[in-house]
Steps between C-alpha positions, in 0.01 A plus 500: 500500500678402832845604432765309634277229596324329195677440177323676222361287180385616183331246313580572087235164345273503248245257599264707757371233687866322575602875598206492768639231656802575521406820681299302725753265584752772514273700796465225692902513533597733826868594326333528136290737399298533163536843359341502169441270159625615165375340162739578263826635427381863482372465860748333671774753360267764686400353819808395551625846503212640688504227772886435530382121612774289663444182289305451136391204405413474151357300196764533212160388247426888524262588191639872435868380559780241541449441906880453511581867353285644693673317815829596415390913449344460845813400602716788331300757621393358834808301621358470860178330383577079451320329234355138487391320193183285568396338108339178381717521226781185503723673265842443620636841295294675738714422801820600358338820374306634826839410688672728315285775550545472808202319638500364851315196453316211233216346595230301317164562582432129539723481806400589893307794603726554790835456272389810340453676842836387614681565181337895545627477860848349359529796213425768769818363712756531179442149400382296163245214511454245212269242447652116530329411225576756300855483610562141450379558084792750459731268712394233247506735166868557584754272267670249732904639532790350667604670821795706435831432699416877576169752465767764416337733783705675698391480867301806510315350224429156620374700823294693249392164365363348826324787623267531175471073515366639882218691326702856589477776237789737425404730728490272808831365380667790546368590817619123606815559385502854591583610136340749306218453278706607181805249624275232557312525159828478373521185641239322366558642139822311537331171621243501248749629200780149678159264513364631165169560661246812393356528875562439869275141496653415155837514663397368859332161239816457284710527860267238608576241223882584510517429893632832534226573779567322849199440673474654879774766451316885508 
């Protein structure tokens, strides 16, 4: 492993061949590089530990183990290592659910070969990628509601707000705002609990609809 030049992958799929070509794609990358393929839960819980990878990109349709538990223990016990959620599946609960435990990116496996590699590349620098499509269904299952004379954020908060509508997770928000990581998950507890939102992209899509989010302003 080149350390400190390539970003480290660990594929966690269950389909062998898609794997493959993953890893192949991934080698041919001169910042990425492929460290290993995990099959199911079990083994992604312990390559993950032995190979401390940079970025994981995994199948939630795991067939020892809900993909998105296993994400978020990754997380818990490996806060350094970024996780990205690559799934044919279209079920819009699955969003909301892999944002909350922390994942740095949605993708569907129909979309781009190279959005995947940029969304690992995006991950690695502290940010969150999500698929348009997938994006614009959760814009869409949200209830239409009047925009508010105010969002009732403070202006910490509507900071907050625009930094995680700029794909930023809570812990390149506080370095942004040169906060700490506990302040700033403070933070967005309090815009999520004010939006009534159960994860960052919930609250970003509801913020969306309300024309709480200005467009251009970072």
């Amino acid at each position: 492993m080149k350390h400190g030049e390539a970003i480290s992958v660990l594929v966690v799929d269950g389909h062998q061949t898609f794997a493959e070509l993953l890893g192949h794609a991934l080698a041919g990358q001169p910042d990425l590089e492929y460290v290993g393929h995990a099959r199911t839960g079990a083994e992604a819980l312990q390559l993950a530990q032995q190979l401390q990878p940079d970025v994981i990109l995994l199948d939630p349709d795991l067939s020892d183990a809900d993909g998105i538990a296993i994400a978020e223990l990754i997380r818990v016990r490996q806060p350094d290592t970024r996780v990205v959620i690559l799934t044919a599946s279209d079920e819009g609960a699955l969003v909301g659910r892999a944002t909350a435990a922390g994942a740095a990116g949605f993708l569907s496996k129909n979309g781009a070969l190279g959005d995947v590699l940029n969304a690992l590349r995006t991950a690695h620098g502290g940010g969150m990628t999500v698929s348009t499509d997938i994006l614009a269904r959760l814009l869409r299952s949200q209830s239409p509601v009047v925009a508010p004379r105010s969002s009732g954020l403070t202006v910490r908060e509507d900071e907050v707000l625009h930094l995680m509508a700029a794909g930023l997770d809570a812990r390149a928000i506080a370095r942004r705002l040169g906060i700490s990581l506990h302040t700033c998950r403070g933070y967005v507890k309090a815009v999520l609990a004010k939006l009534g939102a159960h994860s960052q992209l919930e609250a970003v899509a509801i913020a969306t609809r309300r024309g709480l989010i200005r467009p251009g302003r970072q």
